[in-house]
GULUM-434375 format. One record per atom (N, C-alpha, C): x, y, z. Coordinates in nm, 2 decimals, always signed. Layout:
GULUM-434375
xx,yy,zz
X,Y,Z
...
END
This chain:
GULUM-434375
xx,yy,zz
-8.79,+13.55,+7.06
-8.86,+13.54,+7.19
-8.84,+13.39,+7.23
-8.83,+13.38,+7.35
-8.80,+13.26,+7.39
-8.97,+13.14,+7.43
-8.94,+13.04,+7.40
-9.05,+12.97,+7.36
-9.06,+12.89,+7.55
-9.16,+12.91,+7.60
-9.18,+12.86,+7.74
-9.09,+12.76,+7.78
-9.11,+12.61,+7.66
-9.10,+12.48,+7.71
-8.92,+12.50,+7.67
-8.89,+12.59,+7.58
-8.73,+12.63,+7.60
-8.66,+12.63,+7.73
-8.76,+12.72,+7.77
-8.69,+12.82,+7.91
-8.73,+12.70,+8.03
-8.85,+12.63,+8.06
-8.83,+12.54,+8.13
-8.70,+12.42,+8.15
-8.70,+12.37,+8.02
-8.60,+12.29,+8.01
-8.45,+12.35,+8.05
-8.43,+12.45,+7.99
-8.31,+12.50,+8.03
-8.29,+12.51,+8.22
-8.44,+12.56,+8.23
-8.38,+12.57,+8.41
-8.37,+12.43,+8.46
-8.43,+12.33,+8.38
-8.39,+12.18,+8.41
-8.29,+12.13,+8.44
-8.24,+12.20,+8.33
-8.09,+12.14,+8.28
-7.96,+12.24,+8.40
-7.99,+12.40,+8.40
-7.94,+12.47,+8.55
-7.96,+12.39,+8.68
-8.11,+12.32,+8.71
-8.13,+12.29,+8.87
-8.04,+12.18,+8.86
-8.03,+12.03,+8.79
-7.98,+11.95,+8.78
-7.81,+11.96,+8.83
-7.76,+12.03,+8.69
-7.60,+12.05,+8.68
-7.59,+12.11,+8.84
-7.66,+12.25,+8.90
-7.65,+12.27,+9.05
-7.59,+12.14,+9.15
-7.72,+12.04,+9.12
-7.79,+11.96,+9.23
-7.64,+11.89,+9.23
-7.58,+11.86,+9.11
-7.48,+11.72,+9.11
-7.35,+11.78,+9.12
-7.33,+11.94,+9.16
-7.18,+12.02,+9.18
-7.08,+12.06,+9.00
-7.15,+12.04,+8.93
-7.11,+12.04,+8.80
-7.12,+12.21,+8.76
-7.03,+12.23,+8.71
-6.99,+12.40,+8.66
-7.04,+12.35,+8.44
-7.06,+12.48,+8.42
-7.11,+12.47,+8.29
-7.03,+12.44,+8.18
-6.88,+12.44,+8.22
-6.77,+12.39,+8.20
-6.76,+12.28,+8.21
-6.80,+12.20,+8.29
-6.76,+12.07,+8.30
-6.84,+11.97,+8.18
-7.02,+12.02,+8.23
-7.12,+11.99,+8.12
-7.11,+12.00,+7.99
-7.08,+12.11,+7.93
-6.98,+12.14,+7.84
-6.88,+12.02,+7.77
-6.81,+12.00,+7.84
-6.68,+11.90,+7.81
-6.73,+11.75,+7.79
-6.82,+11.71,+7.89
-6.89,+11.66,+7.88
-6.99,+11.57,+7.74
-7.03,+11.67,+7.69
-7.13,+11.70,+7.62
-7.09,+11.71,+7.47
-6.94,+11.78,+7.48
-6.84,+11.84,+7.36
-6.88,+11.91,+7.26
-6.94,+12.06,+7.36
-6.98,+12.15,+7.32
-6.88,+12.32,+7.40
-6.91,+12.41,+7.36
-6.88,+12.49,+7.46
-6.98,+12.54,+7.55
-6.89,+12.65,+7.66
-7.00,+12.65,+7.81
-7.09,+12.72,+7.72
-7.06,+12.82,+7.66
-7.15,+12.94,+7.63
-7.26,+12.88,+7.55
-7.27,+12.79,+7.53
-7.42,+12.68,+7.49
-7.46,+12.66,+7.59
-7.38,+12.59,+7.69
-7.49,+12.56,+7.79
-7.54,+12.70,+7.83
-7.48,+12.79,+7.83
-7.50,+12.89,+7.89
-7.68,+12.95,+7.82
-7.64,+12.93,+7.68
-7.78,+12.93,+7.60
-7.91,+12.90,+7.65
-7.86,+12.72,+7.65
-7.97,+12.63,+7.67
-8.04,+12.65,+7.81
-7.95,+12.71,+7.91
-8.03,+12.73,+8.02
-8.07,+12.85,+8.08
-8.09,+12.96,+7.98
-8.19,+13.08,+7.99
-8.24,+13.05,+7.89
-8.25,+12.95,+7.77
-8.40,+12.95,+7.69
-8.40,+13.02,+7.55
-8.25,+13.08,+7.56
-8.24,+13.14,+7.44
-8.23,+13.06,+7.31
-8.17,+12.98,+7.35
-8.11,+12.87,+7.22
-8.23,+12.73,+7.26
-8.27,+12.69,+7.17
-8.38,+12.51,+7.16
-8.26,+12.40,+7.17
-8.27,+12.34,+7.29
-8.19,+12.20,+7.26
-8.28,+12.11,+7.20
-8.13,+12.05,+7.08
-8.23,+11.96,+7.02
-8.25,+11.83,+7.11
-8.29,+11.70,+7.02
-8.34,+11.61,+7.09
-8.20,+11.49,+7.13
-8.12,+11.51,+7.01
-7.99,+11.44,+7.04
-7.90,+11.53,+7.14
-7.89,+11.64,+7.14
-7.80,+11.71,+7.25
-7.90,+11.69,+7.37
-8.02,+11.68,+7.36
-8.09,+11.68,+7.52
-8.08,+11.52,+7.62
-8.05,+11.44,+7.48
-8.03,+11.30,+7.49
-7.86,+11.27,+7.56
-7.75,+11.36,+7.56
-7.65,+11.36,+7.56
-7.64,+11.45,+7.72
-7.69,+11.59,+7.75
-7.68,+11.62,+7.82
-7.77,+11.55,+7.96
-7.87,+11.46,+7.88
-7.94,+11.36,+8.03
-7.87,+11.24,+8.10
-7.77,+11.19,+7.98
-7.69,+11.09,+8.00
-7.52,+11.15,+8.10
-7.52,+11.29,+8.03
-7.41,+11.35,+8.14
-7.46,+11.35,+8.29
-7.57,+11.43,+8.30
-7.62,+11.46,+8.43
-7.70,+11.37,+8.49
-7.71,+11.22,+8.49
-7.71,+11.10,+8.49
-7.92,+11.12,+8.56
-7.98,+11.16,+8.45
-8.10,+11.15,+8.48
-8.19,+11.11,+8.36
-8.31,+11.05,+8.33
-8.37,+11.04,+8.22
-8.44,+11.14,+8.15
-8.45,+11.14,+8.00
-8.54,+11.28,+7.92
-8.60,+11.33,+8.04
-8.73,+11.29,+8.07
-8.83,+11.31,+8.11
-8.83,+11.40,+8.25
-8.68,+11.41,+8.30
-8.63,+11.50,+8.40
-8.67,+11.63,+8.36
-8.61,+11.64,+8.24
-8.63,+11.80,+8.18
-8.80,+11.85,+8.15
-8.89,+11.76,+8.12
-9.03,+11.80,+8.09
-9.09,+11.81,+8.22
-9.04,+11.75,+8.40
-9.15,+11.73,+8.49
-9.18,+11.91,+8.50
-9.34,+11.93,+8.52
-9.38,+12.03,+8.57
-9.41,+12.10,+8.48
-9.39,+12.10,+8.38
-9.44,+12.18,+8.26
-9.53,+12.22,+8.24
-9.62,+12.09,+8.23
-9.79,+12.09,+8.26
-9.85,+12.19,+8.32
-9.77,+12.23,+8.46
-9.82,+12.33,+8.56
-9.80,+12.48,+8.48
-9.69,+12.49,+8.47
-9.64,+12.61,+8.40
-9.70,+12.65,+8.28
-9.74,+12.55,+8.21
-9.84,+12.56,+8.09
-9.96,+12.65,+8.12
-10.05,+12.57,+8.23
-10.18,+12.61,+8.28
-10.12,+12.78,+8.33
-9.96,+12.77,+8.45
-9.98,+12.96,+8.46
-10.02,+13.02,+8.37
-9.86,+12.98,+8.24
-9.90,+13.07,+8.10
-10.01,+13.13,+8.03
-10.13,+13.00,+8.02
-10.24,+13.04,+7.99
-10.35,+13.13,+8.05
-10.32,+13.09,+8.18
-10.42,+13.18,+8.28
-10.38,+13.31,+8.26
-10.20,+13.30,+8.23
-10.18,+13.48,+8.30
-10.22,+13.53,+8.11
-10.23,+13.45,+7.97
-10.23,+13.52,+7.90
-10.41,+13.53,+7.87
-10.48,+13.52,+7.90
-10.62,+13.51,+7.96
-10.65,+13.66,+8.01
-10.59,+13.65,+8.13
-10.55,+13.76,+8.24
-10.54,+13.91,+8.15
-10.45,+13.85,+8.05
-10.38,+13.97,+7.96
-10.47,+14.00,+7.88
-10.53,+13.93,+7.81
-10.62,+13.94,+7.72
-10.81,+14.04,+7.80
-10.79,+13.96,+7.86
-10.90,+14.04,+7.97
-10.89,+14.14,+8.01
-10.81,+14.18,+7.99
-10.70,+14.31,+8.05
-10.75,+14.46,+7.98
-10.68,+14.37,+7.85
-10.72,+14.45,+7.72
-10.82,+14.53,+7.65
-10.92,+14.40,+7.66
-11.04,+14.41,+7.65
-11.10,+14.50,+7.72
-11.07,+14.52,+7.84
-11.14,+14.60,+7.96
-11.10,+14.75,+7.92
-10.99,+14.75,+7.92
-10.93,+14.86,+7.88
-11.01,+14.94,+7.79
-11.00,+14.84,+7.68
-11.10,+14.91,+7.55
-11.22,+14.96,+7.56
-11.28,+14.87,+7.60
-11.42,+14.94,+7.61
-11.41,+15.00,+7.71
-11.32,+15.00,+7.82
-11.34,+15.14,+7.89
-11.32,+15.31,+7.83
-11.21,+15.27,+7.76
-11.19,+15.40,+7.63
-11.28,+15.42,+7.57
-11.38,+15.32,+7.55
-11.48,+15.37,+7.46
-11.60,+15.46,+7.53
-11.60,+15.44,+7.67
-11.72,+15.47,+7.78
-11.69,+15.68,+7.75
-11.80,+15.71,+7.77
-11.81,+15.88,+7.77
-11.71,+15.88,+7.90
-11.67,+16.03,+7.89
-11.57,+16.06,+8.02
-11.67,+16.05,+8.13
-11.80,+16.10,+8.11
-11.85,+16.15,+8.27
-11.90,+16.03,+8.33
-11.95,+15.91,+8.24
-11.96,+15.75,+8.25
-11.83,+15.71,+8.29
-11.73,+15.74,+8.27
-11.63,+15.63,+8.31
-11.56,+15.71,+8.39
-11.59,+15.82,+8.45
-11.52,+15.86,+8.59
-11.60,+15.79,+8.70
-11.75,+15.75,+8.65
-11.86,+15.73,+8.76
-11.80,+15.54,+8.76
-11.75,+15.50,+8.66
-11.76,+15.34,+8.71
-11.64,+15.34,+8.73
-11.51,+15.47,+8.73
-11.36,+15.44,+8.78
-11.43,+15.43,+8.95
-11.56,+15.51,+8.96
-11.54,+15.51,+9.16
-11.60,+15.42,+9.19
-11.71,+15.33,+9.13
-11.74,+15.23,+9.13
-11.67,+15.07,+9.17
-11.55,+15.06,+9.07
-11.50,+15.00,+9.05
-11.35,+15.07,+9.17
-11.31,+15.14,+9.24
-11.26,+15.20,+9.34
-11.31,+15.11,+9.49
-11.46,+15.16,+9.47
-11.53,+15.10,+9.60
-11.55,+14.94,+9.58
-11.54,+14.89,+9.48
-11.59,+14.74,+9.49
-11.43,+14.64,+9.51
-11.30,+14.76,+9.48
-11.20,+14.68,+9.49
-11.16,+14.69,+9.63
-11.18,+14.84,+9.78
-11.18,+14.79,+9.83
-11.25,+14.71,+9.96
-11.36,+14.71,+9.90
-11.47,+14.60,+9.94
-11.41,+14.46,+9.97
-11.36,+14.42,+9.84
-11.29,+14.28,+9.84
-11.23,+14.22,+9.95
END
């Protein structure tokens, strides 16, 4: 499974090579790797290390810290939406747990209060 701050960086390292007309071939050559790494590194499949991240910042003529802007934000989605998920669950459950003729009366409950909203 791919690890968030993977998959960020990798699209770092995509928007960049974009921005400056560079093919993942070139980066690659570059970098003196093959494309199909890059190709890794920027869907998040594969971890760049800290020396190849150091190599590919100096190719695509920007500093580390290019690759980490925004994370922060993406952090806080992750959490919200795994929150989200988790709340989810939970609801779920103890709705399973509710007698049927109780939990048909708060599915219309919960019907009318959503579209209230």
């Amino acid at each position: 499974m791919k690890h968030p701050v993977d998959a960020h960086v990798g699209k770092r390292i995509r928007h960049r090579r974009w921005m400056v007309g560079m093919t993942q071939q070139q980066l690659a050559d570059k970098v003196g790797i093959k494309f199909q790494q890059i190709q890794k590194y920027e869907t998040g499949m594969n971890r760049v290390s800290a020396s190849r991240l150091w190599s590919i910042a100096d190719a695509l003529d920007v500093p580390i810290a290019f690759f980490f802007e925004g994370l922060a934000d993406e952090a806080v989605d992750a959490a919200e939406t795994m929150m989200a998920d988790r709340e989810a669950m939970e609801l779920v459950r103890a709705y399973s747990a509710i007698p049927e003729q109780q939990r048909r009366k708060l599915f219309d409950l919960a019907r009318v209060l959503s579209s209230a909203a």
